[in-house]
DRENDO-1510 file (C-alpha; in Angstrom, 1 decimal, always signed):
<recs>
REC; n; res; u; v; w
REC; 1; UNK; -91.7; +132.1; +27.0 .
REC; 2; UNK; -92.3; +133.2; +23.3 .
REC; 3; UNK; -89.4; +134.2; +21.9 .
REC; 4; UNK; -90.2; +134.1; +18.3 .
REC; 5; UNK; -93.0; +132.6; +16.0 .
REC; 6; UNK; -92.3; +130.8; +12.9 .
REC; 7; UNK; -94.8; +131.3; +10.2 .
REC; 8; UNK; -98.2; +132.7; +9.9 .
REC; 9; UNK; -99.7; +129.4; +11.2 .
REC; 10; UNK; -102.5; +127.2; +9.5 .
REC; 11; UNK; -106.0; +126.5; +10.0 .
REC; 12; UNK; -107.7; +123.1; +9.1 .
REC; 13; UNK; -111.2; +121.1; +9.3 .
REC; 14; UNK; -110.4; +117.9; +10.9 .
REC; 15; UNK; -112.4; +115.4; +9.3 .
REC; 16; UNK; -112.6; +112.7; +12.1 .
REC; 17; UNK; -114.2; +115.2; +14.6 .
REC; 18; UNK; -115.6; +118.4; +12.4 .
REC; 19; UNK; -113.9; +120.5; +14.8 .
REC; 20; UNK; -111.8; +123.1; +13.4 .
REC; 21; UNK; -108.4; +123.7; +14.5 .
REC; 22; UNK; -104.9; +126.6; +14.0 .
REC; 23; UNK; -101.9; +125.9; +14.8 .
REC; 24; UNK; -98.9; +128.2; +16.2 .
REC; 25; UNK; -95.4; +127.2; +16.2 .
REC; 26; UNK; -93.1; +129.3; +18.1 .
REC; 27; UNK; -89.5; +129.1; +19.6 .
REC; 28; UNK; -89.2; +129.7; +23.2 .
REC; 29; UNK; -86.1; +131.0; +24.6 .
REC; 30; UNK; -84.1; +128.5; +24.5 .
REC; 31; UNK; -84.8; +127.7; +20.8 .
REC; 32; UNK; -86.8; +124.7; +21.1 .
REC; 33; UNK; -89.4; +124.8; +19.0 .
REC; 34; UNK; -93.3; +124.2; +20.3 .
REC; 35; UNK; -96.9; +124.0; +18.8 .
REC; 36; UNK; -100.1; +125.1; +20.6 .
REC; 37; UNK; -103.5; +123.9; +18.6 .
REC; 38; UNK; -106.7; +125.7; +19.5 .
REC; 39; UNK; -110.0; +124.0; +18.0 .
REC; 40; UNK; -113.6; +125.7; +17.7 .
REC; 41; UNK; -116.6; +125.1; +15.7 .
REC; 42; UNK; -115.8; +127.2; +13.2 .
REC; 43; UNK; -112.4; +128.4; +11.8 .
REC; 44; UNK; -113.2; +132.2; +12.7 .
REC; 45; UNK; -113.2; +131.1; +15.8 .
REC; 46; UNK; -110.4; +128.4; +16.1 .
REC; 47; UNK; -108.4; +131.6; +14.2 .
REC; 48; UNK; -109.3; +134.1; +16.7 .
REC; 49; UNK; -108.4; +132.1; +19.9 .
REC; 50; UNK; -104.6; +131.3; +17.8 .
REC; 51; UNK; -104.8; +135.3; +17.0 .
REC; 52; UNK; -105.4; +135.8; +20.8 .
REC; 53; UNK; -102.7; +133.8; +22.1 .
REC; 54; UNK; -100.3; +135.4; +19.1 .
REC; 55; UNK; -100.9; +139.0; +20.9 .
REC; 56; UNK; -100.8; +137.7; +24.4 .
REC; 57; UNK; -97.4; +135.9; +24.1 .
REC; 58; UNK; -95.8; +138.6; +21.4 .
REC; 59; UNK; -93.4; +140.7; +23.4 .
REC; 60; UNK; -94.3; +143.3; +20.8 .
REC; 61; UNK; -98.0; +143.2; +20.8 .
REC; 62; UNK; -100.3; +145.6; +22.6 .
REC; 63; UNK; -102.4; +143.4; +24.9 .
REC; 64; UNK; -100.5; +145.0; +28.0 .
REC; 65; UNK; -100.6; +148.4; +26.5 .
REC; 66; UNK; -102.5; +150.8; +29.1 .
REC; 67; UNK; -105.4; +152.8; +27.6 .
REC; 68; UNK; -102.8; +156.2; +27.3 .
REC; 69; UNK; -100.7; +154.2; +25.1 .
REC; 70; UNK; -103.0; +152.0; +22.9 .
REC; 71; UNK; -105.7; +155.4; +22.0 .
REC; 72; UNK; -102.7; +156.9; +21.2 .
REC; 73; UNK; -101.6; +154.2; +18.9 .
REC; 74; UNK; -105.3; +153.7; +17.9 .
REC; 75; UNK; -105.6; +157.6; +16.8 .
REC; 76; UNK; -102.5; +157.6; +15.0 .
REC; 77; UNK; -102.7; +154.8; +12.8 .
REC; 78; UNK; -105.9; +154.0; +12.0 .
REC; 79; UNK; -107.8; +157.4; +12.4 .
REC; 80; UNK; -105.5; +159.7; +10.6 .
REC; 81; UNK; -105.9; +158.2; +7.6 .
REC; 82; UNK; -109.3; +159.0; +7.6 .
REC; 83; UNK; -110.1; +162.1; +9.2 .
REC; 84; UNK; -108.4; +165.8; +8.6 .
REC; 85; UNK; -106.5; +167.9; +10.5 .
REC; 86; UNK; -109.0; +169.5; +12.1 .
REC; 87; UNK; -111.2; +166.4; +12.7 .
REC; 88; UNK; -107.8; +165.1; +14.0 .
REC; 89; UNK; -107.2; +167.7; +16.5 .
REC; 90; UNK; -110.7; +167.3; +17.8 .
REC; 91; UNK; -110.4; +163.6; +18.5 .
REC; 92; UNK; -106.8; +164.2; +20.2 .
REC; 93; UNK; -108.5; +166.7; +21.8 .
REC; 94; UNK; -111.3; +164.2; +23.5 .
REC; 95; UNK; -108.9; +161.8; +24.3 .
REC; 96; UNK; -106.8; +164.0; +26.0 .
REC; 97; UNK; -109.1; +166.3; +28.1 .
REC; 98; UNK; -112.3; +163.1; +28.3 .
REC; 99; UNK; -110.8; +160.2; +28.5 .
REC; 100; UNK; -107.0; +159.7; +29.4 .
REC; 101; UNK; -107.6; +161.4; +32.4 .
REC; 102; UNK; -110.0; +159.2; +33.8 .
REC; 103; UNK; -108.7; +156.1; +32.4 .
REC; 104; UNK; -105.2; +156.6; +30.8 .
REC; 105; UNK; -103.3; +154.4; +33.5 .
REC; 106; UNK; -105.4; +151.5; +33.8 .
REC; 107; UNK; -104.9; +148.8; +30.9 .
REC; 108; UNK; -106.7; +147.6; +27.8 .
REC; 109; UNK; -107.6; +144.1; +28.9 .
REC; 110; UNK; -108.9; +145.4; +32.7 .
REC; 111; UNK; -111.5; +148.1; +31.6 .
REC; 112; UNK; -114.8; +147.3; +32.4 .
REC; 113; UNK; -118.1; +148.2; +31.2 .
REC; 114; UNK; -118.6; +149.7; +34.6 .
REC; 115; UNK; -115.7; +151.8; +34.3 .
REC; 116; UNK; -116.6; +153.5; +31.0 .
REC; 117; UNK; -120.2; +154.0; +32.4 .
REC; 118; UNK; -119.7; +155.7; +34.7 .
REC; 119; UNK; -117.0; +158.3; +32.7 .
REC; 120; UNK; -120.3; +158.4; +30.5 .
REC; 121; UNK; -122.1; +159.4; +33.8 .
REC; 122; UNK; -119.6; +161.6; +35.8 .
REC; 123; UNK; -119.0; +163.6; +32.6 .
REC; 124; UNK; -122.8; +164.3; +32.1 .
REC; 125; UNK; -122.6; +165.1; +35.8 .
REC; 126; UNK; -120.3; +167.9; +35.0 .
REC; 127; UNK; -122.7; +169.5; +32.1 .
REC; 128; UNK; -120.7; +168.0; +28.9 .
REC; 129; UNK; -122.6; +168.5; +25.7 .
REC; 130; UNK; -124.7; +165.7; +24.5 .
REC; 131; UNK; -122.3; +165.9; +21.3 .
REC; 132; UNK; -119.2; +165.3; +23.7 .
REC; 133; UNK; -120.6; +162.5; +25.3 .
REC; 134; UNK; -121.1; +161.0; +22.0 .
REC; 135; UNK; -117.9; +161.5; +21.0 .
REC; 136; UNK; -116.2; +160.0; +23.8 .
REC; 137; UNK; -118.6; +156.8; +23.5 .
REC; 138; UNK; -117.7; +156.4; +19.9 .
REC; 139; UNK; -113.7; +156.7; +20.5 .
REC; 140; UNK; -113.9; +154.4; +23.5 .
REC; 141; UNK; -116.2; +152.1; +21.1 .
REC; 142; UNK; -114.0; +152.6; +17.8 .
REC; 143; UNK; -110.9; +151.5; +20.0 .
REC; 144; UNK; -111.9; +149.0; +21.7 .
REC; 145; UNK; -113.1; +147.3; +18.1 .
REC; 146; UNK; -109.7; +147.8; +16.9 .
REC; 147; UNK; -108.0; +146.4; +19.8 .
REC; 148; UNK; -110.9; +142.9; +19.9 .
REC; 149; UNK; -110.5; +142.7; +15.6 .
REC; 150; UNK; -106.5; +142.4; +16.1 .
REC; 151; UNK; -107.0; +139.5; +18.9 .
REC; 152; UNK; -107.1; +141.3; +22.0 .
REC; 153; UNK; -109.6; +140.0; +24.8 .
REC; 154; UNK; -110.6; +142.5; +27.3 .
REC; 155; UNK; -114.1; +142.8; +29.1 .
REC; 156; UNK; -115.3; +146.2; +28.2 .
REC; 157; UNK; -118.7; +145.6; +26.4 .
REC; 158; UNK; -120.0; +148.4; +24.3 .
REC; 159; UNK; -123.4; +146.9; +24.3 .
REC; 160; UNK; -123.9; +147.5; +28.9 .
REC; 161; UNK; -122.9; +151.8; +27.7 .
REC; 162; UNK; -125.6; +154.0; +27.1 .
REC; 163; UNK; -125.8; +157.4; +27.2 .
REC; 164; UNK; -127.8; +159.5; +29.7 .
REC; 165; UNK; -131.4; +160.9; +28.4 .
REC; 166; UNK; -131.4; +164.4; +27.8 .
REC; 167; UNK; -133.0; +166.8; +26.1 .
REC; 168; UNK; -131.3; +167.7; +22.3 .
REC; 169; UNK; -129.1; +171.1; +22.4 .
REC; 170; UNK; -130.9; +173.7; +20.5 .
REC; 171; UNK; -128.2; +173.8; +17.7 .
REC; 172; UNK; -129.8; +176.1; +15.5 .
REC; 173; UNK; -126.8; +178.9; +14.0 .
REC; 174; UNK; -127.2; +182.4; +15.9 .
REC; 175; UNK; -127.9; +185.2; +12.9 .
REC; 176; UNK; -128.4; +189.0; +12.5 .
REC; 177; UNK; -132.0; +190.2; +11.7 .
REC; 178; UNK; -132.5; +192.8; +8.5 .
REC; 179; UNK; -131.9; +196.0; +10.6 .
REC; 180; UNK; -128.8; +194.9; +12.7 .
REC; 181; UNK; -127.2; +193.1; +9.2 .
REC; 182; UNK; -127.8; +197.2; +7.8 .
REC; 183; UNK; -126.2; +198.8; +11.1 .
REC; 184; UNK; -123.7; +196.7; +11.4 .
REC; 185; UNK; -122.9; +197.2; +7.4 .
REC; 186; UNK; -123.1; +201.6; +7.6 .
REC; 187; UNK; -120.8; +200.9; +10.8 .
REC; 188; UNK; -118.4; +199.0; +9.6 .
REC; 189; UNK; -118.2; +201.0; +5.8 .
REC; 190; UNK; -117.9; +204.2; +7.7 .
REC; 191; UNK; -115.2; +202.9; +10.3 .
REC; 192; UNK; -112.9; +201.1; +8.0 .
REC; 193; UNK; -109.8; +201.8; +9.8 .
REC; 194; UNK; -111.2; +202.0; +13.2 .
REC; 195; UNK; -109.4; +198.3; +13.5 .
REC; 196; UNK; -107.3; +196.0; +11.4 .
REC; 197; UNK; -109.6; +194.1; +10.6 .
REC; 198; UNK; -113.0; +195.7; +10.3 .
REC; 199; UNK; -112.5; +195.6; +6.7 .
REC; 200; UNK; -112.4; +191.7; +6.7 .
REC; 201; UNK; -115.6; +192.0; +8.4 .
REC; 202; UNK; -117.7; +193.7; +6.0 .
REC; 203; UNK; -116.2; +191.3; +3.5 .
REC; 204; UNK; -117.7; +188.3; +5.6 .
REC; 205; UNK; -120.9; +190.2; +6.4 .
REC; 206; UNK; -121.4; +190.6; +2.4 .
REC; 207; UNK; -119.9; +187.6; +0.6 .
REC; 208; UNK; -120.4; +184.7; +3.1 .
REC; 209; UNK; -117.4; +183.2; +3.2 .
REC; 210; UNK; -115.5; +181.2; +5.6 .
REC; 211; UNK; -113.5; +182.6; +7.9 .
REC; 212; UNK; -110.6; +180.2; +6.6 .
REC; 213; UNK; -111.5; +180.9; +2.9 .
REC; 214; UNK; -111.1; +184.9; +3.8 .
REC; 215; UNK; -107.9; +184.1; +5.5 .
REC; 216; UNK; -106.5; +182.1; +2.1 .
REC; 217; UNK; -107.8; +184.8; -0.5 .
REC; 218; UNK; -105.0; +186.6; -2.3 .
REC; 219; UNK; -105.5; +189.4; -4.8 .
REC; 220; UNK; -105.1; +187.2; -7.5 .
REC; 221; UNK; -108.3; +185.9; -6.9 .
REC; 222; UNK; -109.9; +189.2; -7.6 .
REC; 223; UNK; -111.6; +189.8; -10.7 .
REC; 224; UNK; -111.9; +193.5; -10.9 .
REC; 225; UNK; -113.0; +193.3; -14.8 .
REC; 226; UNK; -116.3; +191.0; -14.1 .
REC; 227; UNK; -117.1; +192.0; -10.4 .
REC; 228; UNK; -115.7; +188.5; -9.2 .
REC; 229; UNK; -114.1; +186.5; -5.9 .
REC; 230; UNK; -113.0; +183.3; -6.5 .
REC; 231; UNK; -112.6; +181.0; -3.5 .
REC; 232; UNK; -109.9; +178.5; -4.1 .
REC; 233; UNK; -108.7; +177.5; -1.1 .
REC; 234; UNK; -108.7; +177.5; +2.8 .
REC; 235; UNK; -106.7; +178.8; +6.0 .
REC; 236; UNK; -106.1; +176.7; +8.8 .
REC; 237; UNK; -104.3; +177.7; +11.5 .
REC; 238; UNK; -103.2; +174.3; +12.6 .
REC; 239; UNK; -102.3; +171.2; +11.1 .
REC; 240; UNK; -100.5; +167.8; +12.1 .
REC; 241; UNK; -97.3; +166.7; +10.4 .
REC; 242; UNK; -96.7; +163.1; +9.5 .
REC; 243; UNK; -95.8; +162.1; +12.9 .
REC; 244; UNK; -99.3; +163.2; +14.4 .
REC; 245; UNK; -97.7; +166.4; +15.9 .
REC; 246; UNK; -99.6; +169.6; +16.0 .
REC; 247; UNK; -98.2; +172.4; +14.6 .
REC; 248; UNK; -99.2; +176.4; +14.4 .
REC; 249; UNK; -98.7; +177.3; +10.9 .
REC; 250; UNK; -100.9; +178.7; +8.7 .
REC; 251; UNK; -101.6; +175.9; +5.9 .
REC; 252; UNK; -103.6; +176.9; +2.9 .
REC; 253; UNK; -106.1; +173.8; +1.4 .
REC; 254; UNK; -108.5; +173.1; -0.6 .
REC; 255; UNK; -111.7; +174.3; +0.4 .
REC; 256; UNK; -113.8; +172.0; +2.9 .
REC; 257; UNK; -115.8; +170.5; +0.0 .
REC; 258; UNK; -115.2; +170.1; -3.3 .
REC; 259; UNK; -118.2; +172.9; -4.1 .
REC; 260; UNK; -116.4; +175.4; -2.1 .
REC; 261; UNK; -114.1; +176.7; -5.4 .
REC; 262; UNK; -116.6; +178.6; -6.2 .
REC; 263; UNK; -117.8; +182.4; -7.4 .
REC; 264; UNK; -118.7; +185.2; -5.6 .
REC; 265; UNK; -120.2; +188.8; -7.0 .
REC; 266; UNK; -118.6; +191.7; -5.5 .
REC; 267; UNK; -121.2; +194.0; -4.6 .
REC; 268; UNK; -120.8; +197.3; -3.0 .
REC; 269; UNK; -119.3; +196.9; +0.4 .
REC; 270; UNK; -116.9; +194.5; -0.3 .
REC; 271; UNK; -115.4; +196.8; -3.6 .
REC; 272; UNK; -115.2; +198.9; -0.5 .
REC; 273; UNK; -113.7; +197.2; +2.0 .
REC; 274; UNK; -111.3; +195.9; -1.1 .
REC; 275; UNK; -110.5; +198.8; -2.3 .
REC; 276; UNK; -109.6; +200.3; +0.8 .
REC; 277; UNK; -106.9; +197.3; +2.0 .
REC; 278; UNK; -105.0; +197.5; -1.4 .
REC; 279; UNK; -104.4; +201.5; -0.5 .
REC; 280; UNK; -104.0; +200.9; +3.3 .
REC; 281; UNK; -101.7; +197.7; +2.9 .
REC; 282; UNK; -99.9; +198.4; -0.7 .
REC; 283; UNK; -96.9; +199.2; +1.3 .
REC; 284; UNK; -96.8; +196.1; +2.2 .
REC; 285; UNK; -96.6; +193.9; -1.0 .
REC; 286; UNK; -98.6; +191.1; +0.6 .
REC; 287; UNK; -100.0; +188.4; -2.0 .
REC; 288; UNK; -103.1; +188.5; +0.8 .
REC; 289; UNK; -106.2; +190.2; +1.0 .
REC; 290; UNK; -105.9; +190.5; +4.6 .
REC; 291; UNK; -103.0; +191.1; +6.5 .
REC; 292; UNK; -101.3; +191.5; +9.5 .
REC; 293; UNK; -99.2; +194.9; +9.6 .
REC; 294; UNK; -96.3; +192.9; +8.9 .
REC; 295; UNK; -97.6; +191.5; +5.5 .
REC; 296; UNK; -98.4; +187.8; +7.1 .
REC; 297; UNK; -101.4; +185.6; +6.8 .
REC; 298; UNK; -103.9; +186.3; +9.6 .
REC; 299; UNK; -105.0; +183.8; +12.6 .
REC; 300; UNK; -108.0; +183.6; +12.3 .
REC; 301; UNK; -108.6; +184.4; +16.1 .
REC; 302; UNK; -107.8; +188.0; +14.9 .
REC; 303; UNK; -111.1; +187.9; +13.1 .
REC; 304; UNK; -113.1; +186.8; +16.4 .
REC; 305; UNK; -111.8; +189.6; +18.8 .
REC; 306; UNK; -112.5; +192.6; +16.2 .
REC; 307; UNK; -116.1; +190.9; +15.8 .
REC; 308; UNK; -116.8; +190.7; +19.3 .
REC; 309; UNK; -115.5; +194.9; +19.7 .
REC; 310; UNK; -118.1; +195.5; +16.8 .
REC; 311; UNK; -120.9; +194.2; +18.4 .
REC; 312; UNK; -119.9; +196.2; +21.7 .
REC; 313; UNK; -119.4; +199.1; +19.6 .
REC; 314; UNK; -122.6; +198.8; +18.0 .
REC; 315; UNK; -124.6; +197.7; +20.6 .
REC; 316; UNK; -125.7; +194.5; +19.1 .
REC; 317; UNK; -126.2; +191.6; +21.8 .
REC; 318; UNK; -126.8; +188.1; +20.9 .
REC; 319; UNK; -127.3; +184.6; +22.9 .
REC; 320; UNK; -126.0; +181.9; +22.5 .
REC; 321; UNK; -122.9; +180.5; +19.9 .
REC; 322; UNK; -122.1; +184.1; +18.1 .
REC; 323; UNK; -119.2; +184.4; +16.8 .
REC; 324; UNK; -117.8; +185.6; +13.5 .
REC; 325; UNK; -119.0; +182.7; +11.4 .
REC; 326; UNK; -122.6; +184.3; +12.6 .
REC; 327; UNK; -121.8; +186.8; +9.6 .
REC; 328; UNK; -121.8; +183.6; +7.3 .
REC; 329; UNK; -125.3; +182.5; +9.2 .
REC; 330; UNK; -126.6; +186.4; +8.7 .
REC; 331; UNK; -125.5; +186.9; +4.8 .
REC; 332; UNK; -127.3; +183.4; +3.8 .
REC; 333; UNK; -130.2; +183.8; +6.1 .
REC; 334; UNK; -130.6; +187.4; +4.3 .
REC; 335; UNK; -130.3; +185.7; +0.9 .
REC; 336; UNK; -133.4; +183.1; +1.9 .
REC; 337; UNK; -135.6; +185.7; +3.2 .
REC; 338; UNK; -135.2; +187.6; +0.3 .
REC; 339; UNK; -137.3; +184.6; -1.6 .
REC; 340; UNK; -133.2; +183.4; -3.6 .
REC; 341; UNK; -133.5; +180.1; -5.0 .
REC; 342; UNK; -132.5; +177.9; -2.5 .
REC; 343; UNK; -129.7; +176.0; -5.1 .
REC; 344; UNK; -128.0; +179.6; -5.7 .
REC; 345; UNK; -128.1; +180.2; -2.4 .
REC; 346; UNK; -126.0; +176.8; -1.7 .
REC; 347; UNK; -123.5; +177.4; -4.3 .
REC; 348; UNK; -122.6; +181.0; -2.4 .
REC; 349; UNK; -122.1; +179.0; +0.4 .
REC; 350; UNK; -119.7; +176.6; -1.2 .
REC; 351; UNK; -122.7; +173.9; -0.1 .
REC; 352; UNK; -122.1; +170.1; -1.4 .
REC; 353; UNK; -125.8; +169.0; -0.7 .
REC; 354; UNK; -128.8; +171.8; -0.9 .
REC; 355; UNK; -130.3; +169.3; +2.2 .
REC; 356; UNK; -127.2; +171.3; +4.5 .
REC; 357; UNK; -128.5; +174.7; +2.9 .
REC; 358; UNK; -132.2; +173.8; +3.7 .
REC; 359; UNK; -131.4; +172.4; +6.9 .
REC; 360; UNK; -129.3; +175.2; +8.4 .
REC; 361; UNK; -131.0; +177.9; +7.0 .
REC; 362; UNK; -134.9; +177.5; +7.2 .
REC; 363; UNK; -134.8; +178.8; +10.4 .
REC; 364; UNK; -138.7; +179.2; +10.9 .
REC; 365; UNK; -140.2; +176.4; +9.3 .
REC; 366; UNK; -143.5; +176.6; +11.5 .
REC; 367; UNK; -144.3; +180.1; +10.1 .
REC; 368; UNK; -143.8; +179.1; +6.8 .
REC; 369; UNK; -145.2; +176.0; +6.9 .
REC; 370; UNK; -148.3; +177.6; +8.3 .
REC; 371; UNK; -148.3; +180.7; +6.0 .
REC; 372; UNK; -147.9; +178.4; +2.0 .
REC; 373; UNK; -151.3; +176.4; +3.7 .
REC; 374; UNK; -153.1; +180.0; +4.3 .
REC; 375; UNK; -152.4; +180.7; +0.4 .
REC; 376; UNK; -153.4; +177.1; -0.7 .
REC; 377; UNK; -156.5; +177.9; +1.0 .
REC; 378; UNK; -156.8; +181.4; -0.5 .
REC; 379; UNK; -155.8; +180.4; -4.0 .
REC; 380; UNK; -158.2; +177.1; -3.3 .
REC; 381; UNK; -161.3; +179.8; -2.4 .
</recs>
């Protein structure tokens, strides 16, 4: 039994054979001290096999580590460096709810190609998103890397899992047309303090922001003088601490790219809507725009439930994904239609790339498409 290993180990050609071999010296427990040699064609592969037998005998490694544990060790230190909280939360969020429960107890080394199939295939089953399924083959995938690249052997192959055929999700964004973005405006401006947060609203409906950037905005960021909102930062209502714990407090951020500082006229409604929280909430002394009645930042669920009363009191019904970022999709849909350059119209959104603006927001492509050819033809006549 390995008890200890002394040194890194070394890897050499040896010139009577061309074989390349590493060596590992190790105590065992009684302190005598042993070598193993492993030879291969090739020192990647004379290293690997001496890597392999490394986490096999280390009483520390993770080759026995069931899939609960090693994801878990996977997520926290190698894809936290690289993803944000939220990003974070979703792939915990995978794991937990996809994965684990399916093949949490069983461990890294025994998982089969098989097994992860048919996940793939019982999930599908169940009517998971095409974007879920992806994102449960890519963590399985991603791990499973990790766990081969640090010497573990196991016979999952990523290769033998594919994905069922389906048709794509129709992921275009759900908006407001002219006449419901105008009745939903004249509701909203004459029914300010119908709800808490009906004024937020109509600041969404008018300046585009994200839900998060509403929830960070603090009067300082108001420029009366010029007619100006500056978006400086962003709310989000959970974040993970440097132990990969979730927690529920509001953390302010910089803006989810680095375009989104950025500024925003004031036009009509939202002077409204503005004017009307500093009077209602002066009392108050809140540094934010948008309050609760007790002076604190808002969760930003508190947005989403006075948005779904104002299309009940309006009468508005919508299909498919609406929810209050739809007054983000409705204000820069609005600003295409009405023939805005499309780069102006990406720095309102905070866009990094005018593709995303294009992309999201040329909603009916065909028709226009269709309708520049009839005036090359006209023009061409």
């Amino acid at each position: 039994m390995v008890t200890e290993f002394i040194g890194n180990g070394t890897t050499y050609k040896d010139k009577a054979t061309g074989m390349w071999r590493s060596e590992v010296r190790f105590l065992d427990e009684n302190g005598k001290k042993h070598k193993k040699v492993f030879s291969a064609r090739t020192s990647e592969e004379s290293a690997q096999r001496a890597q392999a037998f490394r986490n096999q005998a280390d009483p520390n490694s993770h080759y026995e580590d069931k899939v609960s544990a090693y994801f878990m060790f996977y997520i926290q230190n190698r894809l936290r460096l690289t993803n944000g909280d939220k990003s974070y939360m979703r792939i915990i969020a995978t794991f937990r709810n996809q994965i684990e429960p399916v093949l949490g107890e069983i461990k890294m080394k025994d998982v089969t190609s098989e097994t992860v199939q048919k996940l793939i295939t019982d999930l599908y089953s169940k009517g998971y998103s095409e974007s879920t399924l992806s994102k449960v083959r890519n963590l399985i995938r991603g791990a499973f890397r990790y766990f081969s690249d640090n010497g573990g052997r196991c016979r999952y192959k990523d290769g033998l899992v594919i994905l069922p055929s389906k048709c794509k999700e129709d992921k275009s964004p759900v908006f407001f047309n002219h006449d419901e973005i105008v009745t939903l405006n004249t509701y909203l401006r004459e029914n300010l303090e119908k709800l808490r947060y009906y004024p937020a609203l109509l600041i969404l409906m008018n300046t585009g922001m994200r839900v998060g950037e509403l929830a960070a905005l603090k009067w300082e960021n108001i420029d009366y003088e010029n007619n100006i909102l500056n978006v400086t930062s962003s709310a989000s209502q959970a974040s993970v601490d440097e132990n990969g714990n979730f927690t529920h407090k509001i953390k302010n951020k910089d803006p989810k790219t680095k375009s989104g500082k950025r500024k925003i006229l004031i036009n009509q409604n939202t002077m409204a809507a503005l004017n009307y929280l500093k009077e209602r909430d002066s009392y108050l002394n809140s540094e934010y725009v948008v309050c609760t009645n007790h002076g604190k930042q808002v969760y930003q669920g508190s947005f989403n439930k006075a948005f779904h009363t104002l299309l009940e009191e309006t009468g508005i019904e919508k299909d498919g994904r609406c929810g209050v970022h739809t007054c983000r999709h409705s204000f820069a849909t609005e600003l295409v239609n009405q023939k805005m350059d499309i780069e102006a119209v990406s720095y309102i959104l905070g866009h990094s790339d005018t593709r995303t603006t294009i992309n999201v927001y040329l909603h009916d492509k065909e028709n226009r498409s269709l309708a520049a050819l009839r005036n090359c033809e006209y023009l061409s006549a």
